[in-house]
N, CA, C and O atoms as a GROMACS GRO file, in nm:
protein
  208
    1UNK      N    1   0.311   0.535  -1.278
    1UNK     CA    2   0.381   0.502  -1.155
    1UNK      C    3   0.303   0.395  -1.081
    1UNK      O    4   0.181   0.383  -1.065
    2UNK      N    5   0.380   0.339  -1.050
    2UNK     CA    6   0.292   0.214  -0.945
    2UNK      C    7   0.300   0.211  -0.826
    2UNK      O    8   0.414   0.223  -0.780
    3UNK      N    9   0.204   0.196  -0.747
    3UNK     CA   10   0.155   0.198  -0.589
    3UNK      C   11   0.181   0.049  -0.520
    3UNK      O   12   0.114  -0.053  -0.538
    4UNK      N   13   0.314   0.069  -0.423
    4UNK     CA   14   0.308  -0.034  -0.408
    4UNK      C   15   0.183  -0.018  -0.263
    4UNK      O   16   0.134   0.087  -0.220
    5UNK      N   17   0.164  -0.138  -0.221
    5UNK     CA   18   0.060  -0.168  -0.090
    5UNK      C   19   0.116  -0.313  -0.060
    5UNK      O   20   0.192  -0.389  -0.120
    6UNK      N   21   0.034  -0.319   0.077
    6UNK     CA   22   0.094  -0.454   0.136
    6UNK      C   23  -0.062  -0.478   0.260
    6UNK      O   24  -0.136  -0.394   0.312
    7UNK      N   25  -0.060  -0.621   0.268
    7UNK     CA   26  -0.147  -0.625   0.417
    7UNK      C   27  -0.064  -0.622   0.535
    7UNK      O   28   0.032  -0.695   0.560
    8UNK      N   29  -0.104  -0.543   0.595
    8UNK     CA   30  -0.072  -0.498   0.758
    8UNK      C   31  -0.184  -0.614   0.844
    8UNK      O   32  -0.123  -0.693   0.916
    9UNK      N   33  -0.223  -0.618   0.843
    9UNK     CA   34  -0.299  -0.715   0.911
    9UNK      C   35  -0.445  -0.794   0.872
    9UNK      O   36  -0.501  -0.776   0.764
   10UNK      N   37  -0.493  -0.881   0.972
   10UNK     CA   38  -0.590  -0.984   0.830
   10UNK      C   39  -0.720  -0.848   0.842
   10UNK      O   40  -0.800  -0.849   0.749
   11UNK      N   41  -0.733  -0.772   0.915
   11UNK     CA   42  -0.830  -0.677   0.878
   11UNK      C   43  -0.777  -0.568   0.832
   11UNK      O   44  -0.869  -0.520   0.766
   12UNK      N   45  -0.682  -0.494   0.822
   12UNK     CA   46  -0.654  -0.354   0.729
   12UNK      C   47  -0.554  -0.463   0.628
   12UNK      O   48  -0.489  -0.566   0.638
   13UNK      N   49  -0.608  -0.328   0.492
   13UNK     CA   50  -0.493  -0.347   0.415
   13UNK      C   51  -0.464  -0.167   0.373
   13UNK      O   52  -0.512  -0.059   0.339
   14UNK      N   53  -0.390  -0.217   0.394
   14UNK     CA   54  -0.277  -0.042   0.440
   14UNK      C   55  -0.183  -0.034   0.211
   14UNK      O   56  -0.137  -0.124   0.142
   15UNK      N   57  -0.197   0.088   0.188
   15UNK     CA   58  -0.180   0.115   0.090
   15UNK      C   59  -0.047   0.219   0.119
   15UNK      O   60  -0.046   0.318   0.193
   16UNK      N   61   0.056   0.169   0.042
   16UNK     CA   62   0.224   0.288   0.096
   16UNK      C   63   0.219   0.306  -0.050
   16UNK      O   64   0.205   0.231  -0.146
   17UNK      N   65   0.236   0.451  -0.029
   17UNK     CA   66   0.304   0.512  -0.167
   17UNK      C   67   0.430   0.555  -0.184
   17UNK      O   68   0.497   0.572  -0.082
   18UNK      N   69   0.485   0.581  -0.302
   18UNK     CA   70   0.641   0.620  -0.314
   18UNK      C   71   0.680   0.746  -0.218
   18UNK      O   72   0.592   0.832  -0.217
   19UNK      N   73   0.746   0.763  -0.170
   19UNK     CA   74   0.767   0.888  -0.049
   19UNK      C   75   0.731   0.840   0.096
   19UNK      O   76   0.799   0.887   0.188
   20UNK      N   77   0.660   0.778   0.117
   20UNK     CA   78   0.629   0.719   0.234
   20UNK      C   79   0.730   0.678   0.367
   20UNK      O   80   0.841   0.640   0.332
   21UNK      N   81   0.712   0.680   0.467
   21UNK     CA   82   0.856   0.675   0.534
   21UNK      C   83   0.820   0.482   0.522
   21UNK      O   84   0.920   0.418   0.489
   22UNK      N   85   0.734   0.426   0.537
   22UNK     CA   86   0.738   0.289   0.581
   22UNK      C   87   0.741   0.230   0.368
   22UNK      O   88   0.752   0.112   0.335
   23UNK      N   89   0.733   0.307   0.301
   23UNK     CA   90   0.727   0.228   0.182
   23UNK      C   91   0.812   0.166   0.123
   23UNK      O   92   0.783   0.101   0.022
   24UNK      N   93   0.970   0.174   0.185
   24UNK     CA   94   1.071   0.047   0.144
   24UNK      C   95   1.096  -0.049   0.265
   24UNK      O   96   1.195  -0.121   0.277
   25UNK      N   97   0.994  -0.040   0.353
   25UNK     CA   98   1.018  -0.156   0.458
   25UNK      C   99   0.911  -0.243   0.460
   25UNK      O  100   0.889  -0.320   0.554
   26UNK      N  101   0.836  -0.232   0.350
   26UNK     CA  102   0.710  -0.378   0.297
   26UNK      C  103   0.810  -0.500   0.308
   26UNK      O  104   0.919  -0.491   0.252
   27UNK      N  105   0.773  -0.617   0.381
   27UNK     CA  106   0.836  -0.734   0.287
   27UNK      C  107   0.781  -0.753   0.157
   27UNK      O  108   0.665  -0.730   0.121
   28UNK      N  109   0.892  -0.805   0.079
   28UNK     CA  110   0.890  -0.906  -0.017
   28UNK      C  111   0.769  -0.940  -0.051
   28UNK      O  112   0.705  -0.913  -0.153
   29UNK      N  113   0.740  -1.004   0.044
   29UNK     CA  114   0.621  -1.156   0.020
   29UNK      C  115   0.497  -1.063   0.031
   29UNK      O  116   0.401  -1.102  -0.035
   30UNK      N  117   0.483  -0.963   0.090
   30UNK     CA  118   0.388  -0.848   0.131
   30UNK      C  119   0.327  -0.784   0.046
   30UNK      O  120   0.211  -0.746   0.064
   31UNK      N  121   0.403  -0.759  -0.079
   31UNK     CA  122   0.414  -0.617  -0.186
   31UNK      C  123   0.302  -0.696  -0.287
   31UNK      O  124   0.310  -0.813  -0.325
   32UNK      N  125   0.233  -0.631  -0.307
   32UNK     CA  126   0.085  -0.612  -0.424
   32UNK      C  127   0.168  -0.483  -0.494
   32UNK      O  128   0.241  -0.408  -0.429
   33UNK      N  129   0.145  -0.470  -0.634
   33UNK     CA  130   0.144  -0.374  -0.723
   33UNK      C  131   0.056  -0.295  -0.802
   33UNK      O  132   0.024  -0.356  -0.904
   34UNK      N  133  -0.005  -0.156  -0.790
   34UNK     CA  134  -0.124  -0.121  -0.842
   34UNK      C  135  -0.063   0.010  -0.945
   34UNK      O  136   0.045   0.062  -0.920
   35UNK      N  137  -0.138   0.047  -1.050
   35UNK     CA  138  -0.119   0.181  -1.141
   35UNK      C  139  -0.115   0.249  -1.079
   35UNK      O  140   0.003   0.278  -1.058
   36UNK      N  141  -0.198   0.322  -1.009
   36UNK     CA  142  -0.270   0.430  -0.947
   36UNK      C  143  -0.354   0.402  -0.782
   36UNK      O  144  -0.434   0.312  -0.755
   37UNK      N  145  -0.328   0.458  -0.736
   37UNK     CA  146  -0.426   0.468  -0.595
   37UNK      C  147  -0.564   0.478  -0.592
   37UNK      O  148  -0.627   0.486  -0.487
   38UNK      N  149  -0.603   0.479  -0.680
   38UNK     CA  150  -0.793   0.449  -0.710
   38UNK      C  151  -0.765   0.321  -0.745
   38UNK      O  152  -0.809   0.251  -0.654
   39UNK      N  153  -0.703   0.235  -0.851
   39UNK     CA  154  -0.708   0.135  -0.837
   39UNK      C  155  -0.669   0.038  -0.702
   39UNK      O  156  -0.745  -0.058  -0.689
   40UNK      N  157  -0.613   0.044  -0.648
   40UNK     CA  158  -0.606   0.019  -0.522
   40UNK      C  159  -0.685   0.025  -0.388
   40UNK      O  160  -0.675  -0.055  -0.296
   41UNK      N  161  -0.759   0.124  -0.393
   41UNK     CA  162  -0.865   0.173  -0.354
   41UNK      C  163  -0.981   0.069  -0.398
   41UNK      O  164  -1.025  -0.005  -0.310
   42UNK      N  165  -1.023   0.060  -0.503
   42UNK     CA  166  -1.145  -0.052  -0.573
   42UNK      C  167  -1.063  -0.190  -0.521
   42UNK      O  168  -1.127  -0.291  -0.491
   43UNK      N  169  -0.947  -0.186  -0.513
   43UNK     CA  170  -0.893  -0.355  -0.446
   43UNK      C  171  -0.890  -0.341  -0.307
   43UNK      O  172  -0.796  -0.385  -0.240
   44UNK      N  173  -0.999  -0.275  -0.253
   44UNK     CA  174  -0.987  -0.262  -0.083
   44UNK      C  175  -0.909  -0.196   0.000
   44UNK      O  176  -0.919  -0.191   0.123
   45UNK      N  177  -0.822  -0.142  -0.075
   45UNK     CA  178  -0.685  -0.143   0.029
   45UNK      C  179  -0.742   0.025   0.064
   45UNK      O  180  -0.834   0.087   0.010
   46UNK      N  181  -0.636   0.071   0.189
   46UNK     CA  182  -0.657   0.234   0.221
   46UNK      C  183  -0.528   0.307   0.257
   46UNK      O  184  -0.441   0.235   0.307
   47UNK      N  185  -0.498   0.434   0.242
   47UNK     CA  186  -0.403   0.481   0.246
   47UNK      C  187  -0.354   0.492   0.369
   47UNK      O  188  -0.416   0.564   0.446
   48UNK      N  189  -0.221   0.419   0.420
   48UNK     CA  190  -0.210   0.418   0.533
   48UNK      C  191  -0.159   0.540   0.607
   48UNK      O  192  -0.079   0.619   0.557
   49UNK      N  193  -0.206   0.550   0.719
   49UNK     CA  194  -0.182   0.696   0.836
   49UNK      C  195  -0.085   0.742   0.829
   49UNK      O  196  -0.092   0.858   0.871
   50UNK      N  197   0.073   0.698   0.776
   50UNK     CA  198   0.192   0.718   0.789
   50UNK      C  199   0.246   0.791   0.689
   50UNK      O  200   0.358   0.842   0.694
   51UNK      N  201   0.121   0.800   0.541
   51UNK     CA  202   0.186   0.832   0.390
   51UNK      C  203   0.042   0.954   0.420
   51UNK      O  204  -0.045   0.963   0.333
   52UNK      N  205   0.038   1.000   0.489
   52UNK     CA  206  -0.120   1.084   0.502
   52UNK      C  207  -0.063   1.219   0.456
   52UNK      O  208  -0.136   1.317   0.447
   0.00000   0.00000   0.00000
């Protein structure tokens, strides 16, 4: 399954997973694609407050 994530701003990068209430309202241009949430994790990003 793949994790999508997106940057929220130039200092967080906020990580949405499938179920998430904000995870089909990423833009487009926004959306990074990862395997797994550890990988994502090693690419900086963090699980955002909303998918907690």
């Amino acid at each position: 399954m793949k994790t999508l994530t997106k940057t929220a701003s130039i200092l967080a990068l906020l990580n949405h997973v499938p179920g998430c209430s904000s995870y089909n309202s990423v833009s487009e241009k926004n959306r990074v694609f990862f395997n797994s949430a550890a990988e994502a994790e090693q690419a900086g990003f963090r699980k955002a407050k909303r998918c907690s």
